[in-house]
N, C-alpha and C positions, 0 to 999 in steps of 0.2 A: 263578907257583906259590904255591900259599895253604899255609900251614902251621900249625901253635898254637905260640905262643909262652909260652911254661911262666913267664915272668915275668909278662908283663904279664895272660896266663889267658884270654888270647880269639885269636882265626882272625886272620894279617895275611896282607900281600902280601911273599914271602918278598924280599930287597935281594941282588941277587948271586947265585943260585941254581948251584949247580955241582954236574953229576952226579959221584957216586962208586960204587964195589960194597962191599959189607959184606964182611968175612970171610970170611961163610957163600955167599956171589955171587950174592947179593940186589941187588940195586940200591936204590939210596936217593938221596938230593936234599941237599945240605948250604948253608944260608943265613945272613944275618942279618937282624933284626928291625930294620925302619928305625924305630923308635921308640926302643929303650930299649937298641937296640946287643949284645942276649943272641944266641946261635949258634941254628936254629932248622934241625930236622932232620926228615924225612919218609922214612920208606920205605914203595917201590914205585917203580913206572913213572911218571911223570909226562908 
């Protein structure tokens, strides 16, 4: 799962990817950034 990683400001391969639902019962994707270790998040279906 590709995500942006708001630190480092470009597209990676998300580390751990684990689906979750928003609030709202949106689905979303919740990861980490095997670079620089920041939380990196995606909503939608994946």
């Amino acid at each position: 799962m590709e995500a942006y990683c708001m630190k480092c400001k470009t597209k990676r391969e998300m580390k751990s990817p684990e689906q979750t639902t928003m609030k709202n019962g949106r689905p979303a994707t919740k990861g980490i950034c095997p670079e620089c270790g920041t939380k990196m998040f995606k909503i939608g279906k994946s």
